[in-house]
C-alpha positions in Angstrom: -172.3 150.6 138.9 -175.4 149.9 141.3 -173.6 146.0 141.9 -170.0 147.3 142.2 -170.8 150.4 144.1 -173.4 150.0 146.4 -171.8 151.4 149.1 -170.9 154.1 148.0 -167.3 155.6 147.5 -166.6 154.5 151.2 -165.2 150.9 149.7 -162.9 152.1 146.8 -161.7 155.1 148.7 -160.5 152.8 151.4 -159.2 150.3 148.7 -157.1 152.9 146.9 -156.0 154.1 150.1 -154.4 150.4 151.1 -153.1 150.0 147.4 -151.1 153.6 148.1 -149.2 152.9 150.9 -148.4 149.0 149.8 -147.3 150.5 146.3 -145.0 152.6 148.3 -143.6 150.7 150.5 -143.1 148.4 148.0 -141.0 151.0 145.8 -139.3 151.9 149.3 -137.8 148.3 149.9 -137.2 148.0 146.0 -134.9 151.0 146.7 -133.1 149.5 149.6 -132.2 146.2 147.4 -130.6 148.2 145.0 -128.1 149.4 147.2 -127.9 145.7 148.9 -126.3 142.8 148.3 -126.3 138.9 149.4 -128.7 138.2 152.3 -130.1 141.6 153.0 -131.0 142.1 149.2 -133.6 139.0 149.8 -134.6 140.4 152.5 -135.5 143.6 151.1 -136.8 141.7 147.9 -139.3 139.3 149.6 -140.6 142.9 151.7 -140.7 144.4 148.6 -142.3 141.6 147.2 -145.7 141.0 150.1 -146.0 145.3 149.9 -146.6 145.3 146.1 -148.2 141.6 145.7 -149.6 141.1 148.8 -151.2 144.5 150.0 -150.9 146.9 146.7 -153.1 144.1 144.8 -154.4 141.5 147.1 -155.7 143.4 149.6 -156.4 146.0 147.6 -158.6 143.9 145.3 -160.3 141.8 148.5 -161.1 145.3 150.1 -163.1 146.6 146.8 -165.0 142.9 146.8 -166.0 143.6 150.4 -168.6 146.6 148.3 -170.3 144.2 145.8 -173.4 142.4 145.3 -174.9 139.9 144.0 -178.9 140.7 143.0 -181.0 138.3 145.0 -178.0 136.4 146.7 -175.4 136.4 149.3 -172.0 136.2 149.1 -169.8 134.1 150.3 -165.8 133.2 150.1 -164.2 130.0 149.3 -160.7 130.2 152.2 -158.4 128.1 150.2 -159.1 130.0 146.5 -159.0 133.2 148.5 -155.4 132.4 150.2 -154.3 131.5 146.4 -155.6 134.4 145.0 -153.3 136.0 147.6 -150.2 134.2 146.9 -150.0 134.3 143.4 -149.4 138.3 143.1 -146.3 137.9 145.8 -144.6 135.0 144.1 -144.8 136.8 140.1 -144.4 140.1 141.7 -141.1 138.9 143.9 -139.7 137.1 140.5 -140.5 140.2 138.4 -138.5 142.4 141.0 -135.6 139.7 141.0 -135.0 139.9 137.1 -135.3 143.5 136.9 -132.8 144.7 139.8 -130.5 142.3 138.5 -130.3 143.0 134.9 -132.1 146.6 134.4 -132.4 146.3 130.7 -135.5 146.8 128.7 -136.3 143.7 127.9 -136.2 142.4 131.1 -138.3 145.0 131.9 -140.9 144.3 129.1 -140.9 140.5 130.3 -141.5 141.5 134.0 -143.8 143.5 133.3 -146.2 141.4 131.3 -145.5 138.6 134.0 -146.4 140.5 136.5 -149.6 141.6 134.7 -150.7 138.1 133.9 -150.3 137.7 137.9 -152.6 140.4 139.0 -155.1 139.1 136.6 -155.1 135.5 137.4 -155.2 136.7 141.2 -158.0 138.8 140.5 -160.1 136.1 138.3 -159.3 133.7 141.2 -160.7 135.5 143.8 -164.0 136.5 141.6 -164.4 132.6 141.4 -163.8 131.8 145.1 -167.3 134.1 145.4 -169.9 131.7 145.7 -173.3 133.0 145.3 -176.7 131.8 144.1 -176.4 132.1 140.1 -174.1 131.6 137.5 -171.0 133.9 136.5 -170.8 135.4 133.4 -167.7 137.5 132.3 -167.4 139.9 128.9 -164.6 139.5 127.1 -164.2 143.0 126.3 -163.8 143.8 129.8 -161.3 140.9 130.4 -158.9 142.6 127.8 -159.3 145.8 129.2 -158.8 144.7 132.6 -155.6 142.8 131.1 -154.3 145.5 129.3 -154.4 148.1 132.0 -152.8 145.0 134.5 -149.7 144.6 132.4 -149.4 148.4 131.8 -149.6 149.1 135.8 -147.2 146.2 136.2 -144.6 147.6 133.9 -144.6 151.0 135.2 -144.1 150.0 139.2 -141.6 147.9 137.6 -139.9 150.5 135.8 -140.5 152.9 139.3 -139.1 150.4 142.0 -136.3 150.0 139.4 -135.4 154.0 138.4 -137.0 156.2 140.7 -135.1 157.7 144.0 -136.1 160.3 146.3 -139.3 160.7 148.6 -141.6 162.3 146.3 -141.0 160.9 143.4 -142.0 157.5 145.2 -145.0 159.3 146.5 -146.7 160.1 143.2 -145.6 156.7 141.3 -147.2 154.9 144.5 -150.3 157.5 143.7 -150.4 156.5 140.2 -149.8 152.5 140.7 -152.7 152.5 143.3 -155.0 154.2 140.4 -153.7 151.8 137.8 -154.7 148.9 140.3 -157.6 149.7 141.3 -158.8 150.6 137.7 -157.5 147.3 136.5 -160.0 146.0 139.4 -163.0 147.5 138.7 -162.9 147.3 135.1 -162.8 143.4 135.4 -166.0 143.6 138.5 -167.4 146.0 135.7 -167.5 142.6 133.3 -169.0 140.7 135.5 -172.8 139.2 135.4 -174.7 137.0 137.9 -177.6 135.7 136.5 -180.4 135.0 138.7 -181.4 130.9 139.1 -184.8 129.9 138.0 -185.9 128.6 141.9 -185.9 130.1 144.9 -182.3 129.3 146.9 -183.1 128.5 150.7 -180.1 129.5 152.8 -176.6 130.6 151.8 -173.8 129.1 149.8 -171.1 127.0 151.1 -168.1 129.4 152.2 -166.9 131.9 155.0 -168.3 135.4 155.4 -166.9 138.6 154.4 -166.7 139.4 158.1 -165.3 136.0 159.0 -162.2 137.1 156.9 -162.1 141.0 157.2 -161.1 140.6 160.9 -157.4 138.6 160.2 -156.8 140.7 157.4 -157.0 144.1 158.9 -154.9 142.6 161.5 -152.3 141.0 159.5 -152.1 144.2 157.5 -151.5 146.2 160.9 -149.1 143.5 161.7 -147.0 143.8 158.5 -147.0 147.5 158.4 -145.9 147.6 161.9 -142.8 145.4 160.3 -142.4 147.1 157.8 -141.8 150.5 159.9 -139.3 148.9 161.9 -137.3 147.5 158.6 -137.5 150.8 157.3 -136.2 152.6 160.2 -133.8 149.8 160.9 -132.5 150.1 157.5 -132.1 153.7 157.5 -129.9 154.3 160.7 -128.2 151.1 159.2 -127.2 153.6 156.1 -126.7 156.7 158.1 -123.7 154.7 159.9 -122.0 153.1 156.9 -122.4 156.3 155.3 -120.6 158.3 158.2 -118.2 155.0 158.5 -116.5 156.0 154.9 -116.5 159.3 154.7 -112.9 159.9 155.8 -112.5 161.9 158.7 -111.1 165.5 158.4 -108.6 165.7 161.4 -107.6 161.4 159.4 -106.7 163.6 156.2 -104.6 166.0 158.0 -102.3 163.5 160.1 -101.9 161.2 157.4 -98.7 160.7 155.8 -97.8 160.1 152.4 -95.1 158.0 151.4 -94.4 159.8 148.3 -94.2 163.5 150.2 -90.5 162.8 150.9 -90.0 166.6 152.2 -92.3 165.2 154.8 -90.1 166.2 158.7 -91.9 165.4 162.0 -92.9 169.1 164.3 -91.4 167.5 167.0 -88.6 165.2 165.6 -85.4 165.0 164.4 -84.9 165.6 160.6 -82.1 163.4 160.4 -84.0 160.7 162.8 -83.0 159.8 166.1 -80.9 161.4 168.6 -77.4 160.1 168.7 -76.3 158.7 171.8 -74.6 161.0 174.0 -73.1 157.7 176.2 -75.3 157.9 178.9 -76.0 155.0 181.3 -78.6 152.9 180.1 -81.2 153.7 183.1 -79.9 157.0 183.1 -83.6 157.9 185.0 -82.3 156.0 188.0 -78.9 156.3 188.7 -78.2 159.2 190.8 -76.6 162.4 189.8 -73.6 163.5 190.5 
């Protein structure tokens, strides 16, 4: 735990934190395509899509690398395997959440699932090998299946959540549990992992960017997207509120609408029989002058 946490509880606190609030934004959006169609369901989709891939794993899991160590090395990050680590969870997580909100069955739901889960793990073992350090890499298979299992159970429950659940609080704990499932699923796998020393003395760094070269866009693409995300949200809401208030039928509507079948239906102000009959009277009776 001295190489995954040396830190402290600072890094994983702040990891599970960023996990939370993509997990439920994620189940947020997943709620508005359920209630959307053509267009607007993509849209919701591909948000739903970048909160649960993009900041509920990926940045999650690039967070919680920031707090390891290698003994006797730095660290540093290839770009291009990092951005792939980063676009594999959006593109399994966004095809999971297709399949599922368009046929809810349990089989889908299974399939998804598992999907999803072989996703999280192959972004996670691709962003442990864009690490570039002094050493070799050695990973125990015991933790790998662990760290699998747990992936494709987390994946299958926020699944199963983005797909059932309604109301505030109920997506509030399911994002609470799907940030613990995550970040367990992370630090099982870092928990399998062993650097062994070289036999010579390295002189200078590895080939890659630093942690703090990358840290700075992603804290503000993340303040970016969740400044987005706030709008959609709002957007979508007052977007709800009207159609909502838009069908309801109006009262004082119900009261002065006729039915055809009523036939014992007479105006207040009317004629039972219909019109007046003509009392022959000029035409332009208003301006001919009386005598």
């Amino acid at each position: 735990m001295s190489d995954l946490l040396p830190q402290g509880w600072m890094t994983p606190a702040i990891a599970y934190t960023i996990s939370a609030i993509g997990s439920f934004l994620a189940l947020a959006f997943a709620s508005r395509a359920r209630r959307a169609t053509g267009f607007i369901r993509w849209q919701w989709l591909g948000l739903a899509a970048l909160s649960l891939g993009g900041i509920a794993v990926w940045a999650m899991h690039f967070v919680a690398m920031l707090g390891y160590t290698a003994p006797g090395s730095p660290l540093r990050y290839d770009v291009l395997l990092t951005a792939i680590s980063g676009v594999i969870p959006i593109l399994v997580t966004g095809t999971a959440l297709h399949l599922v909100l368009r046929r809810p069955t349990a089989a889908r739901l299974l399939t998804s699932g598992t999907l999803v889960g072989i996703g999280v793990v192959a972004m996670h073992y691709t962003g442990v090998a864009a690490m570039n350090t002094h050493g070799e890499m050695h990973h125990d298979p015991v933790y790998i299946a662990l760290s699998c299992v747990i992936a494709v159970a987390a994946a299958t429950v926020a699944l199963w959540c983005a797909r059932d659940l309604r109301g505030l609080p109920s997506m509030l704990l399911a994002a609470l549990v799907m940030a613990a499932a995550v970040t367990a699923m992370h630090y099982t796998g870092m928990a399998g992992l062993h650097v062994v020393p070289p036999d010579f003395t390295p002189i200078g760094a590895p080939d890659g960017a630093k942690a703090r070269d990358l840290i700075l866009p992603l804290i503000t693409g993340l303040f970016v997207f969740l400044l987005i995300c706030s709008l959609f949200l709002l957007l979508g809401g007052d977007e709800e509120r009207e159609r909502r208030d838009y069908a309801r039928p109006s009262h004082r509507a119900a009261e002065h609408t006729v039915q055809s079948s009523d036939a014992s239906y007479r105006p207040r102000h009317g004629s039972p029989e219909g019109p007046p009959p003509n009392r022959s009277r000029p035409a332009d009776d208003v301006w001919t002058r009386r005598r």
